[in-house]
KEMIDO-254418 format. One record per atom (N, C-alpha, C, CB): residue in three letters; z, x, y; atom name. Coordinates in nm, 3 decimals, padded with zeros to 5 digits. Atoms other than C-alpha are relative to their C-alpha. Glycine has a CB too. Example, Ala and Ser with C-alpha at 12.3 -4.5 7.8 and 13.67 -1.06 7.14 Angstrom:
! residues 2
<pt aa="ALA" Z="00.000" X="00.089" Y="-00.119" at="N"/>
<pt aa="ALA" Z="00.780" X="01.230" Y="-00.450" at="CA"/>
<pt aa="ALA" Z="00.000" X="00.090" Y="00.120" at="C"/>
<pt aa="ALA" Z="00.125" X="-00.099" Y="00.003" at="CB"/>
<pt aa="SER" Z="-00.006" X="-00.082" Y="-00.119" at="N"/>
<pt aa="SER" Z="00.714" X="01.367" Y="-00.106" at="CA"/>
<pt aa="SER" Z="00.073" X="-00.077" Y="00.109" at="C"/>
<pt aa="SER" Z="-00.142" X="00.041" Y="00.046" at="CB"/>
This chain:
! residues 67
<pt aa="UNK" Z="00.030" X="00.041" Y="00.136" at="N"/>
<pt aa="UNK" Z="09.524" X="14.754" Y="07.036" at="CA"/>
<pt aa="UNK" Z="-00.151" X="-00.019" Y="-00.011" at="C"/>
<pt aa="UNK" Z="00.077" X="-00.131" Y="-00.038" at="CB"/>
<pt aa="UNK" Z="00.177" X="00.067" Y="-00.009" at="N"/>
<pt aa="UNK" Z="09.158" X="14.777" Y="06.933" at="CA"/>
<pt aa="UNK" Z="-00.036" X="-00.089" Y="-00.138" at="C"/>
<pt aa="UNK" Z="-00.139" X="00.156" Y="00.003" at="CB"/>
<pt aa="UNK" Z="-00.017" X="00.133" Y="00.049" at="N"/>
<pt aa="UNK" Z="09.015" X="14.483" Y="06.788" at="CA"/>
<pt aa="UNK" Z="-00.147" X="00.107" Y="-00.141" at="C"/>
<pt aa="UNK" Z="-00.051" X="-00.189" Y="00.152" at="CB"/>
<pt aa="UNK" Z="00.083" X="-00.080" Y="00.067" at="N"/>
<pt aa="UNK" Z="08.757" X="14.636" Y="06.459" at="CA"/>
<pt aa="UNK" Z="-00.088" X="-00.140" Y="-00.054" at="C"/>
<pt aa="UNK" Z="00.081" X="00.113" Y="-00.117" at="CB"/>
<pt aa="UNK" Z="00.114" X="00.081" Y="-00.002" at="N"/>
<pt aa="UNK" Z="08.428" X="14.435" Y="06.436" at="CA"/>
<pt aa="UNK" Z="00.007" X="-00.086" Y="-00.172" at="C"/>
<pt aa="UNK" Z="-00.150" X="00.115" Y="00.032" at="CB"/>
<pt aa="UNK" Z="00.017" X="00.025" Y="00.150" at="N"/>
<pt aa="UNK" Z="08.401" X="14.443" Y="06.042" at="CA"/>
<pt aa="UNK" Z="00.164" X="-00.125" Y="00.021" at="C"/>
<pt aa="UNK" Z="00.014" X="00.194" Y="-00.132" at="CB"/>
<pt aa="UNK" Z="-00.113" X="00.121" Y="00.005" at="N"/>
<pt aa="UNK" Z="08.792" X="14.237" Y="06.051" at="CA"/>
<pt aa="UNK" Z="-00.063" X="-00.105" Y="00.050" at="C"/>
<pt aa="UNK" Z="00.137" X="00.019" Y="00.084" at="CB"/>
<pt aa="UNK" Z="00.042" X="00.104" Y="-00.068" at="N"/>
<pt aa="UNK" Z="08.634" X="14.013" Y="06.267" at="CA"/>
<pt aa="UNK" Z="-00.094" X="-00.125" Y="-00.063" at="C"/>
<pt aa="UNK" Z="-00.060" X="00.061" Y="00.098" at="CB"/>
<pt aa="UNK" Z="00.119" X="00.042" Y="00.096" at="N"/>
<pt aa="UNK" Z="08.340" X="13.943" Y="06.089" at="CA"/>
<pt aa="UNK" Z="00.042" X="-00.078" Y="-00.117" at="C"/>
<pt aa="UNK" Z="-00.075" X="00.122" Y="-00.055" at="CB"/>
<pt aa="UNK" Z="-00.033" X="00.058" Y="00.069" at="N"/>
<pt aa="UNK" Z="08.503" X="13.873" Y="05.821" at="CA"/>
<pt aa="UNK" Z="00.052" X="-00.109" Y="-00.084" at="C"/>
<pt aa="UNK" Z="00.006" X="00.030" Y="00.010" at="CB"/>
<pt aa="UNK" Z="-00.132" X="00.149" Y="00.039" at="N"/>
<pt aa="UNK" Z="08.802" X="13.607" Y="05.871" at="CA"/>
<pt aa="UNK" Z="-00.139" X="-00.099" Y="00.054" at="C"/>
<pt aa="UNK" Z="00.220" X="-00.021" Y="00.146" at="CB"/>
<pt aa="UNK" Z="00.108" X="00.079" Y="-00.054" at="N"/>
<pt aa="UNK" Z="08.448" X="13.450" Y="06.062" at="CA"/>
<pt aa="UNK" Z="-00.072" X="-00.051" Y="-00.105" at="C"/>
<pt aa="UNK" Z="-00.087" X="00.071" Y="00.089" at="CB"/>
<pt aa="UNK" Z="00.084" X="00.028" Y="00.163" at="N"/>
<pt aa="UNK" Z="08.271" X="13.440" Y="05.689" at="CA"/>
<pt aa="UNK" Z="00.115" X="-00.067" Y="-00.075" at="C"/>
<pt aa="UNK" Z="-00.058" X="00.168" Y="-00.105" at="CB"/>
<pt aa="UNK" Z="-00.119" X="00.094" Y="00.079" at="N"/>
<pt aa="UNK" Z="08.637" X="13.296" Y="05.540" at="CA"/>
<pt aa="UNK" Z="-00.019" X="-00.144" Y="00.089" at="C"/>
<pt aa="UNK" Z="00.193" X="00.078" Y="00.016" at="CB"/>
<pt aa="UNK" Z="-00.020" X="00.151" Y="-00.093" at="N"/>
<pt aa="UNK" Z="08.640" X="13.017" Y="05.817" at="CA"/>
<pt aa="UNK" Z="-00.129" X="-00.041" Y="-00.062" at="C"/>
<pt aa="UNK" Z="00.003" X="00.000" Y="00.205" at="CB"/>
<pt aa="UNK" Z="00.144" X="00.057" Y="00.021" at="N"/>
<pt aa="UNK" Z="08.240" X="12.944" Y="05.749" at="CA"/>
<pt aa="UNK" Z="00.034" X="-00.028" Y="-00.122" at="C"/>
<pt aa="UNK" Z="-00.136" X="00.090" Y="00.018" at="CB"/>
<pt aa="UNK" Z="-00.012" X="00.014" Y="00.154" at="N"/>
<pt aa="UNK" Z="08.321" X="12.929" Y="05.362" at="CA"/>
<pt aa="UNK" Z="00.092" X="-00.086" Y="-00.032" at="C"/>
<pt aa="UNK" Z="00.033" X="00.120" Y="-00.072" at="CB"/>
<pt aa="UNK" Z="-00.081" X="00.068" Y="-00.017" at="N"/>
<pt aa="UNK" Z="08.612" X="12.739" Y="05.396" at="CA"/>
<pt aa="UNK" Z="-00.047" X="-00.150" Y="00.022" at="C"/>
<pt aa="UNK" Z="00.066" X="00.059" Y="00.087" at="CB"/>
<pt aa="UNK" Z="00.045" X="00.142" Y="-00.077" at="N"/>
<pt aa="UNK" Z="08.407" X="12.472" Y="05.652" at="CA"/>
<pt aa="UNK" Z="-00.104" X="-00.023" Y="-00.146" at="C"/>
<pt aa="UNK" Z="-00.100" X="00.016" Y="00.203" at="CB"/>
<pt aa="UNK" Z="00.095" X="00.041" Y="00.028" at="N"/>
<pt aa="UNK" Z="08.133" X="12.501" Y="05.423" at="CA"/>
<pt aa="UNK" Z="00.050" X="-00.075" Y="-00.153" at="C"/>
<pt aa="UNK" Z="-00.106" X="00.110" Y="00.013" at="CB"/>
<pt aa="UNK" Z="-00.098" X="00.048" Y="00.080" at="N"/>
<pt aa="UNK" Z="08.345" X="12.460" Y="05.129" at="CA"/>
<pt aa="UNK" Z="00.049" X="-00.175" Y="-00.023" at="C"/>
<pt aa="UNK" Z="00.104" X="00.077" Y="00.054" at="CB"/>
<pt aa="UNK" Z="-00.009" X="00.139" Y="00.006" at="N"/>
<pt aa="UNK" Z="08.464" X="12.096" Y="05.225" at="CA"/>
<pt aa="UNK" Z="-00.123" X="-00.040" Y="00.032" at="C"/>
<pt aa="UNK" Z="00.099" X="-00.060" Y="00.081" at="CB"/>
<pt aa="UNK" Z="00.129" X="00.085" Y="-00.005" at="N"/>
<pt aa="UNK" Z="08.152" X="12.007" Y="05.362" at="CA"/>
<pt aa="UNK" Z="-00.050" X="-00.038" Y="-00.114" at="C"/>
<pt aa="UNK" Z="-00.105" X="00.059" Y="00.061" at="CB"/>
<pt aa="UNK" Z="00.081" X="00.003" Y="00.091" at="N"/>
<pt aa="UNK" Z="07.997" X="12.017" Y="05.024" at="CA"/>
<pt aa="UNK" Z="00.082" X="-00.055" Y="-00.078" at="C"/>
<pt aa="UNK" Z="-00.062" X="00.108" Y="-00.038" at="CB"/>
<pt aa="UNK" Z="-00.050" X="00.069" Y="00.117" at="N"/>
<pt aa="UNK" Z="08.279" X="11.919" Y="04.826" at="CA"/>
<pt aa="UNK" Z="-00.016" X="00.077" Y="-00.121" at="C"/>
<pt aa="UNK" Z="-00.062" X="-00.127" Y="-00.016" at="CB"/>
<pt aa="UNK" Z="00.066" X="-00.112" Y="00.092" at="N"/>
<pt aa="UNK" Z="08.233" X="12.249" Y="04.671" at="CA"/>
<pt aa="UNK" Z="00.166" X="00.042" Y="-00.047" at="C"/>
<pt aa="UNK" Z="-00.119" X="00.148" Y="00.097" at="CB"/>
<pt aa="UNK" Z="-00.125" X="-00.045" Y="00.066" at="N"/>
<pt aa="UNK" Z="08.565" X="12.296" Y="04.432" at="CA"/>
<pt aa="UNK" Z="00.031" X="00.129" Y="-00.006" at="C"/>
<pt aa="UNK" Z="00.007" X="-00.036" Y="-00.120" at="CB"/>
<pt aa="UNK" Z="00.005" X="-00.118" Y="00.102" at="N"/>
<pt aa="UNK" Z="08.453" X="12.587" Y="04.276" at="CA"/>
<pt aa="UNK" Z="00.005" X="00.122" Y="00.158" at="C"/>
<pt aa="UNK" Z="-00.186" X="00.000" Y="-00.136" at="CB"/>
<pt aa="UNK" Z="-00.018" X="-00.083" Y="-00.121" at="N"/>
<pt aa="UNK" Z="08.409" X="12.753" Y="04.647" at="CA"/>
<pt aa="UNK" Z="00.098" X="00.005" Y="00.065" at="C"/>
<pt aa="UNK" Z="-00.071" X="-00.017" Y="00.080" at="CB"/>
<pt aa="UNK" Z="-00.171" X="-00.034" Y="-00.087" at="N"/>
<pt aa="UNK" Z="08.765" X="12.645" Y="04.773" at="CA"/>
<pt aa="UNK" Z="00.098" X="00.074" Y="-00.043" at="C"/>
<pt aa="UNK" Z="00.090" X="-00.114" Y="00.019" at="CB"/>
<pt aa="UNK" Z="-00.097" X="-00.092" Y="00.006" at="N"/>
<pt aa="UNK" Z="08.950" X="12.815" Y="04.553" at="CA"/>
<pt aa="UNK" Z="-00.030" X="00.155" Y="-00.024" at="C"/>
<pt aa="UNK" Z="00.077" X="-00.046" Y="-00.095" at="CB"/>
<pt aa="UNK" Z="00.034" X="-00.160" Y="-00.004" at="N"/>
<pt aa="UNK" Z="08.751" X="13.141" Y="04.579" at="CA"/>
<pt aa="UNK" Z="00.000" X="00.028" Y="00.182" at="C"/>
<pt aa="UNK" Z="-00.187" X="00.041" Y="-00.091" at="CB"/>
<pt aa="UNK" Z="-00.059" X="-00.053" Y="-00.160" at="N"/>
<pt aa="UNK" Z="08.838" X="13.134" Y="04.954" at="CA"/>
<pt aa="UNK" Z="00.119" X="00.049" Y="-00.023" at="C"/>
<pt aa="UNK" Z="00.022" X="-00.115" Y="00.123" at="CB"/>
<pt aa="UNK" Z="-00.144" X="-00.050" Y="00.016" at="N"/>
<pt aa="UNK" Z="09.217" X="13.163" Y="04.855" at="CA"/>
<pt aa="UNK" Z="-00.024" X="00.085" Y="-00.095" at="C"/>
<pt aa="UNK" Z="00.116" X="-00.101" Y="-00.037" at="CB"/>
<pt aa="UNK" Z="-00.031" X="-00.135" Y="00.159" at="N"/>
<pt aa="UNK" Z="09.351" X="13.488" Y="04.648" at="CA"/>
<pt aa="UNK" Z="00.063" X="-00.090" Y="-00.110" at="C"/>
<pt aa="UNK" Z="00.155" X="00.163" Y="00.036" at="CB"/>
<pt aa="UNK" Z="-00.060" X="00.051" Y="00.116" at="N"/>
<pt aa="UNK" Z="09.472" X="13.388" Y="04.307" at="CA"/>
<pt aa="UNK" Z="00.160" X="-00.109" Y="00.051" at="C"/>
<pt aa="UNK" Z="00.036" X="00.155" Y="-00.102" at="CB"/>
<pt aa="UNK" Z="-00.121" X="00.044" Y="-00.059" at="N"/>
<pt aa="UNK" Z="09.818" X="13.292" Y="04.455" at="CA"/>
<pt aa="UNK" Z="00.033" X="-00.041" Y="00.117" at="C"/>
<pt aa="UNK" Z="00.066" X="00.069" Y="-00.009" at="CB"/>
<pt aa="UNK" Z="-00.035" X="00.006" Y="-00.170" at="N"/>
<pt aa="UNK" Z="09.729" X="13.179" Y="04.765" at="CA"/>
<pt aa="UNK" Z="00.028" X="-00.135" Y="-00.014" at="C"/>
<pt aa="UNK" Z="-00.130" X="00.040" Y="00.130" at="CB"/>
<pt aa="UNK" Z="-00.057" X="00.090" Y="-00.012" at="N"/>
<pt aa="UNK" Z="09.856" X="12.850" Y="04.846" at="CA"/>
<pt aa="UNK" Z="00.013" X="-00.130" Y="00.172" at="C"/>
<pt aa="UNK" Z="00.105" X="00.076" Y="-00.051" at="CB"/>
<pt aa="UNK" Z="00.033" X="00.050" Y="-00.128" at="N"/>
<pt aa="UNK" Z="09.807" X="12.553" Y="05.106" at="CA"/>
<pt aa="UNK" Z="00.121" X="-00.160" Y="00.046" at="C"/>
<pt aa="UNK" Z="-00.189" X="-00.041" Y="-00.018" at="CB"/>
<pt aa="UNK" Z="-00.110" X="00.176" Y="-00.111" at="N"/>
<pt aa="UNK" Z="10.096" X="12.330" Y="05.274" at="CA"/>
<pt aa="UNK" Z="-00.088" X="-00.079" Y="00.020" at="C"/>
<pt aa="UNK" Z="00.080" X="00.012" Y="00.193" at="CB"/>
<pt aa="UNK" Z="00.038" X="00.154" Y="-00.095" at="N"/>
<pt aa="UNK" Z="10.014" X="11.979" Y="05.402" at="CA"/>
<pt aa="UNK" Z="00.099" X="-00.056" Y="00.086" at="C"/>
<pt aa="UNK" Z="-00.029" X="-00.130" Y="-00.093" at="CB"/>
<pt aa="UNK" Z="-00.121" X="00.092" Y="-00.081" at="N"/>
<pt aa="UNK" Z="10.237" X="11.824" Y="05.664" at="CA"/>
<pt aa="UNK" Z="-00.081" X="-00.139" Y="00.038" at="C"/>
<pt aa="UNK" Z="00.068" X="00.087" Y="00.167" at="CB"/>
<pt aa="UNK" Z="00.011" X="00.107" Y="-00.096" at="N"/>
<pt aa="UNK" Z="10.241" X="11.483" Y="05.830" at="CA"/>
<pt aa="UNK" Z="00.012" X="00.045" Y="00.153" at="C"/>
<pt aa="UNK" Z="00.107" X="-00.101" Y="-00.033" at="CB"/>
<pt aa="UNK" Z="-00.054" X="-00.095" Y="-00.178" at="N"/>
<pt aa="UNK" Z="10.212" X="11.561" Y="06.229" at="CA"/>
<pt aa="UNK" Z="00.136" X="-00.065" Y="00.018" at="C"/>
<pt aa="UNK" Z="-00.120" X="-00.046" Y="00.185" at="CB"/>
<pt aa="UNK" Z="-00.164" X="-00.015" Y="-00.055" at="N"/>
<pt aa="UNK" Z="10.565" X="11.606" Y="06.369" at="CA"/>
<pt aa="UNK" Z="00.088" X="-00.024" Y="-00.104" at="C"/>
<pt aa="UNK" Z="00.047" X="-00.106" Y="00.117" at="CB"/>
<pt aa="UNK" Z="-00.136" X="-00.028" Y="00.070" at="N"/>
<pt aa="UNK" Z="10.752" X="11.680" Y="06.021" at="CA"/>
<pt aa="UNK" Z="00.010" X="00.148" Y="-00.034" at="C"/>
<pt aa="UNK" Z="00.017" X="-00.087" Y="-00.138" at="CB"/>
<pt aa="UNK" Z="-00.011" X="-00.175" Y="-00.024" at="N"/>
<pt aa="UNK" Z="10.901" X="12.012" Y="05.974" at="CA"/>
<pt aa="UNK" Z="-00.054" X="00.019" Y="-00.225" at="C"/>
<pt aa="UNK" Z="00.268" X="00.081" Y="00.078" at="CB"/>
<pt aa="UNK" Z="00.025" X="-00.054" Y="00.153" at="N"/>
<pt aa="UNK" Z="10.858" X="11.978" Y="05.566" at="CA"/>
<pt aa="UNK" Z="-00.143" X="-00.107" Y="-00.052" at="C"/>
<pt aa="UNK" Z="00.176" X="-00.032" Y="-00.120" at="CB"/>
<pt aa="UNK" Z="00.102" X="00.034" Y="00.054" at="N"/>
<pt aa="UNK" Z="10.523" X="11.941" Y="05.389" at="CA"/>
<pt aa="UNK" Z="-00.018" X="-00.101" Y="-00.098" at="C"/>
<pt aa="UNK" Z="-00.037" X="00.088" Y="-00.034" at="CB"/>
<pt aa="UNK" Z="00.060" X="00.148" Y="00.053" at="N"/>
<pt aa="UNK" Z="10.426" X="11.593" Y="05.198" at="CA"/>
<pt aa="UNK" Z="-00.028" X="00.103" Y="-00.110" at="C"/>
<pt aa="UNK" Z="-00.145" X="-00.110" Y="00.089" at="CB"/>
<pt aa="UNK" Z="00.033" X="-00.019" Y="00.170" at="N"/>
<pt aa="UNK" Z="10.226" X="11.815" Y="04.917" at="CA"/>
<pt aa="UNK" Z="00.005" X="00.212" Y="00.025" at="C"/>
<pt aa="UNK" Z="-00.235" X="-00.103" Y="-00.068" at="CB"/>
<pt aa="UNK" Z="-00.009" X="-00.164" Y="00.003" at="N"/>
<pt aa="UNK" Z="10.201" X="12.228" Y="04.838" at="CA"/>
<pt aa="UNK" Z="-00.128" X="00.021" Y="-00.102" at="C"/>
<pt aa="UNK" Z="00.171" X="00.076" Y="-00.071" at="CB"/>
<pt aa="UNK" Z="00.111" X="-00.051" Y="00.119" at="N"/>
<pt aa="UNK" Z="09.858" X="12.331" Y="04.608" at="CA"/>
<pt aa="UNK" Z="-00.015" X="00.157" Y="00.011" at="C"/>
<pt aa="UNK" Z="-00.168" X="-00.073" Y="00.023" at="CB"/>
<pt aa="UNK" Z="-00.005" X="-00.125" Y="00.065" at="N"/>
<pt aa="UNK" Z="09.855" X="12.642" Y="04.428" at="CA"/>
<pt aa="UNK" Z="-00.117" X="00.013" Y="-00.063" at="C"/>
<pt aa="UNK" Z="00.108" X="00.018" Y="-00.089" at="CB"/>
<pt aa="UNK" Z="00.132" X="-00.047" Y="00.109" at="N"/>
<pt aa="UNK" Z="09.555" X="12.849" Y="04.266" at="CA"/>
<pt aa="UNK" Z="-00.067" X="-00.146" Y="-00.004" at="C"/>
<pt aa="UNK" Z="00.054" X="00.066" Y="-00.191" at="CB"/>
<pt aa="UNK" Z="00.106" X="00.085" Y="00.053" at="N"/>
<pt aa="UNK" Z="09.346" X="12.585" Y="04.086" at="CA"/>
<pt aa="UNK" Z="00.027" X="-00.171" Y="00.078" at="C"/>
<pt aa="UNK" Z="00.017" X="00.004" Y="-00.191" at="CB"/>
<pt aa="UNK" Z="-00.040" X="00.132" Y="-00.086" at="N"/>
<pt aa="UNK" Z="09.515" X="12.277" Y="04.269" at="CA"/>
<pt aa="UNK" Z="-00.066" X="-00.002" Y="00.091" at="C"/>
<pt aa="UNK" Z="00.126" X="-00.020" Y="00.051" at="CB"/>
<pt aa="UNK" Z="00.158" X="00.003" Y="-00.164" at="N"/>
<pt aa="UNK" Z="09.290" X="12.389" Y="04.566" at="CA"/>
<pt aa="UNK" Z="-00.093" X="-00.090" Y="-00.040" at="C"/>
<pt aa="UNK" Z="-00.127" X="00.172" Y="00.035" at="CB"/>
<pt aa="UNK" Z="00.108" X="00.087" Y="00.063" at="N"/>
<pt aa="UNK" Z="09.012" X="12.235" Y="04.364" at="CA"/>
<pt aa="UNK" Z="-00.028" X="-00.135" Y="00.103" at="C"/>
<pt aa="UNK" Z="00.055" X="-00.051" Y="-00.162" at="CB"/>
<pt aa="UNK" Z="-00.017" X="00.164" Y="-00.048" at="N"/>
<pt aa="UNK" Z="09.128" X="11.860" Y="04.499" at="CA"/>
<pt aa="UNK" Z="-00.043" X="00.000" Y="00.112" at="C"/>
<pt aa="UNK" Z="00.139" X="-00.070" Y="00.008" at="CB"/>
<pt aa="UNK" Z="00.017" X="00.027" Y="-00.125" at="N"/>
<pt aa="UNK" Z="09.115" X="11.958" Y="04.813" at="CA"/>
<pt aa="UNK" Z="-00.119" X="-00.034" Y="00.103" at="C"/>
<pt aa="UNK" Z="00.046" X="00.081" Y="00.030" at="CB"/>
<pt aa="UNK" Z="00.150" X="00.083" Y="00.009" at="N"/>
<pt aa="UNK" Z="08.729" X="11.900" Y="04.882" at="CA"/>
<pt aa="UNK" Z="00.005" X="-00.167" Y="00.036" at="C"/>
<pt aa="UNK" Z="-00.062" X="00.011" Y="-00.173" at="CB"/>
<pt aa="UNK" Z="00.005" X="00.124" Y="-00.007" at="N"/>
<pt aa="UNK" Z="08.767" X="11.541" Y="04.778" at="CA"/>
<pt aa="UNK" Z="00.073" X="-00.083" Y="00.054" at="C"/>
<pt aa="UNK" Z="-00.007" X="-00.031" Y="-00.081" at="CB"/>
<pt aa="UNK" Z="-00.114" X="00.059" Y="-00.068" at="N"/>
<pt aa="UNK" Z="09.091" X="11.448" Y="04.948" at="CA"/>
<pt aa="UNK" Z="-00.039" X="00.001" Y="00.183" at="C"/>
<pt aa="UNK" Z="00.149" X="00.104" Y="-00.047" at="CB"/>
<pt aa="UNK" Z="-00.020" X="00.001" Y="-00.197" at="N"/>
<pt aa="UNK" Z="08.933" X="11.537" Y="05.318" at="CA"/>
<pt aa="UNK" Z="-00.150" X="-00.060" Y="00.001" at="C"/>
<pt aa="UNK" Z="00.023" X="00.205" Y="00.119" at="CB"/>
<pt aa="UNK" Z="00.190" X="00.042" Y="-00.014" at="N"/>
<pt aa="UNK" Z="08.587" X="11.315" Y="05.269" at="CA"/>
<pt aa="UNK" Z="00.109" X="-00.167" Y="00.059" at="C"/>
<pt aa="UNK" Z="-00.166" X="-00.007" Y="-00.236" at="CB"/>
């Protein structure tokens, strides 16, 4: 299986955008990490079902909820 640089690169610029994203408390940058419909579970450690679910624009919160 060969591994292709550009993929690489890439999910590496989503993770950085992501970190950089909460760091800043940057709304408007978290939910242009996710596609329109992308969507982010939350669990408690060791439960099998997620506490909350944010969709599209619900990302927003997420910034201010991890300070």
């Amino acid at each position: 299986m060969s591994t292709n640089t550009d993929d690489i690169t890439a999910l590496n610029q989503l993770a950085y955008r992501y970190a950089h994203a909460i760091d800043t408390t940057d709304e408007a940058l978290i939910v242009q990490v996710f596609t329109p419909d992308g969507r982010m579970r939350v669990y408690h450690p060791g439960e099998d079902e997620p506490f909350a679910e944010l969709v599209g624009p619900e990302l927003a919160s997420v910034p201010r909820t991890m300070r």
